[in-house]
N, C-alpha and C positions, 0 to 999 in steps of 0.2 A: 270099299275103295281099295282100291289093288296098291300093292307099295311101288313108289315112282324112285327108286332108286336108280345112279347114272343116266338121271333127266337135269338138264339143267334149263332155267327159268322158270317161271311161274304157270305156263304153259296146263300143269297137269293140276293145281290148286283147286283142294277144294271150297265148294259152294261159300262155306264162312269165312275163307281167307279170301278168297275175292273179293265177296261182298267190302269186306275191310279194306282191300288193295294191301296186304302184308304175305310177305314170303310164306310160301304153305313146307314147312319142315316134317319130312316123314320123322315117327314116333319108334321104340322100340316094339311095339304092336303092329300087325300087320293090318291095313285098313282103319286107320286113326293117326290122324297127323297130331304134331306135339300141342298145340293151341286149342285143338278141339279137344285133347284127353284134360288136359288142365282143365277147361272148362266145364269139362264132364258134360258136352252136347253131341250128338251122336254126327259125323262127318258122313257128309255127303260129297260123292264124287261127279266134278264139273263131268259132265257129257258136253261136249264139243259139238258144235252144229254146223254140218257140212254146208258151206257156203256155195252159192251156184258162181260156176267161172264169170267172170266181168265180159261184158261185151264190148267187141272193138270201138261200136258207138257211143264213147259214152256219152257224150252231151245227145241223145236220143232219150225221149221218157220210154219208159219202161212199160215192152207190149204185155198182152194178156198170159202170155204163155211164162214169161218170167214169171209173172202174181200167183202163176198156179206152180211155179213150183218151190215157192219160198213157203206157200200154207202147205204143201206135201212135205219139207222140209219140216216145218213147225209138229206138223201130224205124226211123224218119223222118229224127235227126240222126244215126245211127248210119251209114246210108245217104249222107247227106249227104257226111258227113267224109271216107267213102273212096269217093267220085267224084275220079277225078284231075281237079287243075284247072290242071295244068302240063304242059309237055313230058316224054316221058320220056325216059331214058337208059339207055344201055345201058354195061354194063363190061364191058374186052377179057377174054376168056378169063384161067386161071391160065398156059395154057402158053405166053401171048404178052405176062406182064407182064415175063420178067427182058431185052426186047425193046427196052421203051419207054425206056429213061434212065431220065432226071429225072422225066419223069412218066407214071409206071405208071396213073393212073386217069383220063384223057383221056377225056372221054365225048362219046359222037355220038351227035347225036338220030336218032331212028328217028318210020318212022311213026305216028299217032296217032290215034286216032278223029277225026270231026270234033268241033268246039264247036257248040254252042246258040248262034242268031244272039245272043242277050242278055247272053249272057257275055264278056267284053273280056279279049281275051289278057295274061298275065300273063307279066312277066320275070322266072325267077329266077338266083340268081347262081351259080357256078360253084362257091363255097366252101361254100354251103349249100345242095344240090339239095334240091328236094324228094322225098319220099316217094315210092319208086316201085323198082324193079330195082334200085337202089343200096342198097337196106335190104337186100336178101335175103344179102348176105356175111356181114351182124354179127349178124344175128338169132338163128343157130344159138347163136354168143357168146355172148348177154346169155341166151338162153335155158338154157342148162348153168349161168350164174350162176342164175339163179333157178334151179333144180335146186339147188343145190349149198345155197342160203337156204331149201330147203321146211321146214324148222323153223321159222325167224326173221319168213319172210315174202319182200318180193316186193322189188325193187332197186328203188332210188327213180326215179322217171320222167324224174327232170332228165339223170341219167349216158344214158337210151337217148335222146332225142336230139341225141348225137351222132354226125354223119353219118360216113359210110368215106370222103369225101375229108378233111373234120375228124380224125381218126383220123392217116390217113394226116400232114397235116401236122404231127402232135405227135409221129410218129414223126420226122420228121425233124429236127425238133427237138434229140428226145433225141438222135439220133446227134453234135450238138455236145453235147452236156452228159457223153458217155461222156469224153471228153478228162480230165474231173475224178473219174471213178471207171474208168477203163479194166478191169473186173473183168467188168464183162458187157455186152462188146461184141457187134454186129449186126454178121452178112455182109452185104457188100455189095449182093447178090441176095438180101435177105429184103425181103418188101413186105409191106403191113399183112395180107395174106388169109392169109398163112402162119403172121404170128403168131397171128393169130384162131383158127385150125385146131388149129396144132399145140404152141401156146406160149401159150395164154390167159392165165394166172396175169402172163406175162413179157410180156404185151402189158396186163395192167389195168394193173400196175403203173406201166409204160412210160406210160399216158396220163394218171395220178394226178401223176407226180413234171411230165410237162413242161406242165401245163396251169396252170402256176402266174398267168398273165396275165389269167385266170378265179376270183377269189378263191369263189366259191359253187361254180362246177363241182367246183375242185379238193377244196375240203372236202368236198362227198358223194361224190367218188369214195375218197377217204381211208379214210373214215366203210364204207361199201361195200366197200374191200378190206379191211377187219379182217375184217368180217363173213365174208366169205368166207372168208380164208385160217384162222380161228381154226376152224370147222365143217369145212374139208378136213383139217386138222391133227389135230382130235377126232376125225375118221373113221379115221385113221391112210393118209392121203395120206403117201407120200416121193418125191420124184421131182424132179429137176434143173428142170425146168419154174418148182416152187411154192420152190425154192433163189434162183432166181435173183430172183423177183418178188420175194421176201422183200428180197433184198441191196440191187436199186434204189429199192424202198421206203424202207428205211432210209439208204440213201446222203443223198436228198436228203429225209429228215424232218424237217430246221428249216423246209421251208414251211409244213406242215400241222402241226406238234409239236400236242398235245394235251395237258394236264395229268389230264383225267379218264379217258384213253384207255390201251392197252398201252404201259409204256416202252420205251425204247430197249433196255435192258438184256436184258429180257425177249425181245424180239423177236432179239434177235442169241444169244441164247441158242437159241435156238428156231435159227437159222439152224445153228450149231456141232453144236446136236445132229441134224440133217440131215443135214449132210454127215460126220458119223462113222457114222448109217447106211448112208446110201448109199456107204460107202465109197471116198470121194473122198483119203482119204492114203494109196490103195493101190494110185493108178491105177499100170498100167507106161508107166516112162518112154523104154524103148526099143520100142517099138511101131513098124511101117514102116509109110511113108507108102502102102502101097498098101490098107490095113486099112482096112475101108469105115468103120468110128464111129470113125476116129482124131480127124478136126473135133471129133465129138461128146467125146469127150475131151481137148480142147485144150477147149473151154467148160468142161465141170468142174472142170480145174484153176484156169481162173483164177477162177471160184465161190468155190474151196477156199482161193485166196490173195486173195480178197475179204473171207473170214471173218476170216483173220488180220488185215488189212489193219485193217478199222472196231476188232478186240476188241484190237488192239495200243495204238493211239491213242486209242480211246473211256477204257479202261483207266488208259494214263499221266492222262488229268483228275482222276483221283480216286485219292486215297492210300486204303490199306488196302481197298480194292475185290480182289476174286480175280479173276485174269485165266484170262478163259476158253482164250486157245491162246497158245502160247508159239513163238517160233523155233527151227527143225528142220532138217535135210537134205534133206525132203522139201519143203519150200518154196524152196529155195534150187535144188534141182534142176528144179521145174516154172516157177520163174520163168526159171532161163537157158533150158530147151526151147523157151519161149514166145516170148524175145527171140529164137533161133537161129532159129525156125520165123516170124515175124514175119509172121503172117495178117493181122493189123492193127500200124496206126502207132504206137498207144499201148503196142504190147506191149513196144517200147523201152524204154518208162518202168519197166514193172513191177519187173524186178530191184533197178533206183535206190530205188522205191518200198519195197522190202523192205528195202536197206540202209539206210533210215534208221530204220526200224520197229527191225530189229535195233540200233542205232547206241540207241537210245533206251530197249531192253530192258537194254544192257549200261551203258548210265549206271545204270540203277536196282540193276541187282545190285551195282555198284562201289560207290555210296554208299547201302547198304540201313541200314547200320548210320551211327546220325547222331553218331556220337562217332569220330573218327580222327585220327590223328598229322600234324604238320602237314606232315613231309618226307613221308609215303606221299600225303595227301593230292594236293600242288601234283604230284607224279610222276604220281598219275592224270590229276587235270585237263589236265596235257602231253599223257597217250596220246591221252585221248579228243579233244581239242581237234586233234592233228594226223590223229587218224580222220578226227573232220567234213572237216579242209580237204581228203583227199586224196578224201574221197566227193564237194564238190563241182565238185574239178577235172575228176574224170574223166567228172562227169557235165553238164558247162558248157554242151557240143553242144546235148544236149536240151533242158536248162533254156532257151535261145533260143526253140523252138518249142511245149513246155511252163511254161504261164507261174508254173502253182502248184507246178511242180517244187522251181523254188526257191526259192518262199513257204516249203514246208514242211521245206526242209534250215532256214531258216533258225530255222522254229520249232523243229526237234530244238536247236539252237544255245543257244536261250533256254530251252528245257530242261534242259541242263547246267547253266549257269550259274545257274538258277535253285535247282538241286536241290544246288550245290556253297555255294551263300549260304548255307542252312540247317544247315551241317555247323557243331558246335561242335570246337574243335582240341584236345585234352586237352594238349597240350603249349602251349599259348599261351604263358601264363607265362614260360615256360621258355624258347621261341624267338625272337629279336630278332625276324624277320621276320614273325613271324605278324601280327599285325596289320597291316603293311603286304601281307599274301599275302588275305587277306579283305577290305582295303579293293579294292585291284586286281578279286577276283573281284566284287563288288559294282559296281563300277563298268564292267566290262565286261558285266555280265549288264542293265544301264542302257542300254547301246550295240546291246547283242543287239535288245533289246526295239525301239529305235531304228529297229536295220538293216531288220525285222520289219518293219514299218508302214510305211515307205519302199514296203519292196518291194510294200506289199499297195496303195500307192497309183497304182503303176504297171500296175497293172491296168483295162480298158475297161471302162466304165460296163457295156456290155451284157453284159459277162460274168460280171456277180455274181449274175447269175440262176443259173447253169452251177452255181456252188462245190458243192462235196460237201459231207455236214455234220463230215469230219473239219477242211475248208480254215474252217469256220464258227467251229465248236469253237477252235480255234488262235487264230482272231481274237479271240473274245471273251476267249477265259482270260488273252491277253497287251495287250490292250486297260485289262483288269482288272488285272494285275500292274501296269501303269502307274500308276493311280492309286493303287494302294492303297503302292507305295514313295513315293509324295509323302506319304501321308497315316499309314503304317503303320509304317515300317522304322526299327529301333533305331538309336540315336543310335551314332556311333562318331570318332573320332578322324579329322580330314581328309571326313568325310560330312555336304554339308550341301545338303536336296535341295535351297532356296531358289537357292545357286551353283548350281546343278547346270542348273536351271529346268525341273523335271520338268514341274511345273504348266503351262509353255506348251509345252510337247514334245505334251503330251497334248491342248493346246487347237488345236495345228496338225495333229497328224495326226487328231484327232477332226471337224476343219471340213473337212478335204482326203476324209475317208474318207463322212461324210457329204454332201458334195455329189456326188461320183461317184456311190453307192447311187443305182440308176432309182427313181421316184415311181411312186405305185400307178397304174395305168392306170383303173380304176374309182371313180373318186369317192365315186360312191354311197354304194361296199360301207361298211358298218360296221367290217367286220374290220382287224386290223392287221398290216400284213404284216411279214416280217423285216426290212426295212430302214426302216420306218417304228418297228419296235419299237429298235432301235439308234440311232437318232437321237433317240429317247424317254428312254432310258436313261443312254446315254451324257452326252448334255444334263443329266442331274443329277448324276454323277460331275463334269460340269465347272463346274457350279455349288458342286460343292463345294471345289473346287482352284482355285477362281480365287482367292481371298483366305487362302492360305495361308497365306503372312508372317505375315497379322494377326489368325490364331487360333488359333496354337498355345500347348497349356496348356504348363504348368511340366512336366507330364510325358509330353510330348509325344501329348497327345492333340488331334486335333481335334474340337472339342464350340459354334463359332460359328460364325452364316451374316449375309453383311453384307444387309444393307438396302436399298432403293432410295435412302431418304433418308440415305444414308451412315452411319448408328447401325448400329453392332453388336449383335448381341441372342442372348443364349445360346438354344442349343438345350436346355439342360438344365432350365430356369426352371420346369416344373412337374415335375421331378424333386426327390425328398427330398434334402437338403443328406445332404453325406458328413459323416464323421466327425471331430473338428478335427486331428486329428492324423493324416489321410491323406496329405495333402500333406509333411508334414514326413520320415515315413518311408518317406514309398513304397510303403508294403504294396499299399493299394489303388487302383487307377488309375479316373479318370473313363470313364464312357461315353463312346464317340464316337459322332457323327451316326448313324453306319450302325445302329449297334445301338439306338437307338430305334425301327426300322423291320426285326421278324426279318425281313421278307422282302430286305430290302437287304441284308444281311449280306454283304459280299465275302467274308469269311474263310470261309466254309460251302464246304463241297465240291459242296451243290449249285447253288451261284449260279448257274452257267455253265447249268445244266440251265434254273431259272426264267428265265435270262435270254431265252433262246431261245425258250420258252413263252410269255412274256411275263407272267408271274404276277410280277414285280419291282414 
């Protein structure tokens, strides 16, 4: 695309900015406008189609000789658009990419016809070739996707172009983002033409989750792998391929979450009932290394302990949910294989990664029943408590080089402790210590929360693009547990959150965690990305903890928000007065803030879910 400088209007836009109806802005690059280099999509320039002069008659329909020359026209830009008007390139062979390093798609120009003295050479850039010998690897790709949509219709035009050196860099991408779901890791020697071939589903997936820097791309390719995988599925596809796209799909679904789209629930359903197809808890675990699909069996397993992995964690968020797979022998066996056989770096983690899964299955069976004796009680809280500590001494190593390692021991942590707050003691009464044994867990599970957001603040700005959506999850549910102990948790002997200063606990790590969070790279876009939704949200959780002191009712509700001009003003003022004798007995408690807004509702099991949607 030639540079349209001292053009004024929209006239000269290319194909993408039209398509959008948004001002096409030449880039410092010649032949790349500024919207298309951001996006890293390769700019195609509008060809203009010369219109036939209007006839004096118009109210006449339109004879034959007009008709013939609007399809000569049609025939004309058609011709036009696919005259190359760049250099071409060529890509090295398959059997001299695992050859090149770092960069497998090196291209070298080759010969070219000559140009039209009238036509002035054009440079394009290396990240967005033009059209030419570089399409012909993906086309088979997108084409088997539309195969796969001939019901639905055709794949939207934005996802094709994306170029194979484009491609190629979101793979690389993802290879740092496996760090945070090490379940379905890439060999070393796979380049983007192997996924395309022989791993599509694991290669759409693969360019859906890492193209998050592209809020449009990434949503129609989102949009696009439902479609597909939902019609391979209805056809009755099973195969390790459509398992694993499934897995990284949902790993990183808090960029893309959709509210009117498949849930999470659903789609990991959908994953569990795959892999008990495909018979993934059956693989043999003594198999020699000289067995040609052993590789291909070390990928399945860790599929199989992916599954577990998301329906273990997804599961603990919500009480009275049925967990789709439970901890087994079978998992515990392909996690140490994985670690012994150690194909990849993360495969370290995985075992650690299941002892907390488990560590977190058996707090809940320990205190399933919310009534227990307060000497059984404080004796479990000791087991489990020196479980966690000896899980994360011996896992200390890794946590150095894995950073969300021990992000999420210490969410299991705050787990406990959260789920030991809720236990009523049937022996209180009765026991001197009890109340002194429930302020402690109380006030430790305050520290838990603490430790938690410390650590997640110690994390690189550029790395919260990476999180998995279990490291997401964690954050918000215990982001939310913060506020809602300033603003929710029963009064008790020696508990008073004001001493405590939950409310600025949560104003420092809520200002520490939001200014790390990276800022949208695209202004423009409309949309709101995840960390733009968290510093939305959160911002009214602190709006409402900042003047805590000076609104709490008589029964410890919060139900005031202060003012600019320093006037207090109830939030309740066009609610019907209660009854005159509520306050006296206690029966019935004021609303608080939250519940005049159901969608705010912290107390909901789905908060966590809108929060992340952004429907809060």
């Amino acid at each position: 695309m030639e540079a349209r400088e001292g053009r004024a209007g929209n006239a000269f836009a290319c194909e993408r900015c039209r398509k959008h109806k948004v001002r096409c802005v030449p880039s410092g690059t010649a032949g790349i406008c500024q919207r298309c280099q951001k996006a890293r999509v390769e700019c195609i320039e509008h060809v203009a189609r010369r219109r036939p002069a209007k006839s004096r008659n118009d109210g006449q329909a339109p004879n034959r000789m007009r008709d013939l020359d609007k399809k000569l026209d049609k025939l004309s830009t058609i011709v036009t658009t696919m005259t190359p008007s760049s250099p071409q390139y060529t890509l090295p062979s398959v059997d001299t990419l695992s050859l090149q390093g770092t960069e497998p798609f090196q291209q070298t120009p080759t010969a070219s016809a000559p140009r039209p003295a009238s036509t002035p050479p054009v440079t394009k850039t290396l990240i967005l070739p033009a059209p030419g010998p570089t399409s012909e690897g993906f086309l088979p790709f997108w084409e088997s996707m539309n195969d796969s949509l001939a019901c639905l219709g055709r794949l939207d035009p934005v996802i094709r172009s994306i170029s194979l050196v484009h491609m190629q860099i979101l793979l690389d991408i993802y290879r740092n983002m496996v760090d945070y779901f090490p379940f379905v890791a890439l060999p070393k020697d796979c380049f983007c033409r192997d996924l395309l071939e022989h791993r599509p589903m694991l290669m759409f997936a693969v360019l859906t989750v890492a193209s998050y820097d592209s809020v449009l791309l990434q949503l129609t390719l989102s949009r696009e792998f439902r479609k597909v995988v939902m019609v391979k599925i209805m056809n009755g596809e099973k195969n390790l391929d459509l398992l694993q796209g499934l897995l990284v799909f949902i790993a990183w679904h808090h960029h893309y979450m959709d509210a009117q789209a498949v849930s999470v629930h659903m789609l990991l359903q959908l994953c569990v009932g795959l892999a008990s197809d495909l018979g993934l808890d059956r693989i043999s675990t003594t198999a020699s290394p000289l067995q040609k699909d052993y590789p291909r069996d070390r990928e399945a397993k860790r599929a199989y302990l992916g599954c577990y992995y998301l329906a273990s964690n997804i599961a603990l968020m919500e009480q009275g949910r049925a967990r789709f797979m439970s901890y087994s022998s079978t998992l515990r066996s392909y996690a140490s294989e994985l670690a012994l056989t150690w194909e990849h770096n993360t495969d370290a983690v995985i075992p650690i990664l299941l002892n907390v899964c488990q560590f977190m299955e058996d707090v809940e069976e320990t205190f399933r029943n919310q009534t227990e004796q307060a000497l059984v009680a404080r004796s479990q809280v000791k087991r489990l408590s020196d479980k966690w500590e000896s899980i994360r001494i011996t896992s200390k190593l890794q946590a150095n080089d894995f950073r969300t390692l021990q992000w999420i021991q210490f969410a299991a942590r705050v787990y406990l402790y959260k789920t030991t707050t809720s236990i009523e003691l049937a022996d209180r009464e009765s026991t001197p210590w009890a109340s002194g044994f429930q302020l402690s867990l109380r006030v430790t599970y305050l520290r838990s929360i603490e430790q938690f957001l410390d650590s997640s603040t110690k994390l690189p700005s550029c790395q919260y693009e990476f999180l998995s959506l279990v490291d997401w999850l964690n954050l918000v549910v215990i982001t939310t547990n913060l506020s809602k102990m300033a603003l929710y948790t029963s009064p008790m002997p020696g508990w008073d959150p004001t001493e405590l200063q939950i409310a600025r606990s949560f104003d420092y790590f809520r200002d520490q965690l939001s200014s790390q969070m990276p800022h949208p790279r695209d202004t423009q876009e409309s949309s709101e990305d995840i960390f733009e939704r968290f510093r939305r949200i959160t911002a009214v959780m602190k709006t409402a903890l900042r003047n805590t002191p000076s609104r709490g009712s008589p029964i410890c509700s919060s139900f005031e928000l202060a003012r600019g001009s320093g006037r207090t003003v109830s939030l309740l003022q066009d609610l019907p007065l209660p009854r005159p004798n509520c306050l006296a007995n206690r029966a019935d408690k004021l609303p608080s803030m939250w519940m005049l807004s159901p969608s705010f509702d912290m107390s909901s099991n789905e908060f966590h879910w809108r929060f992340l949607m952004g429907t809060v």
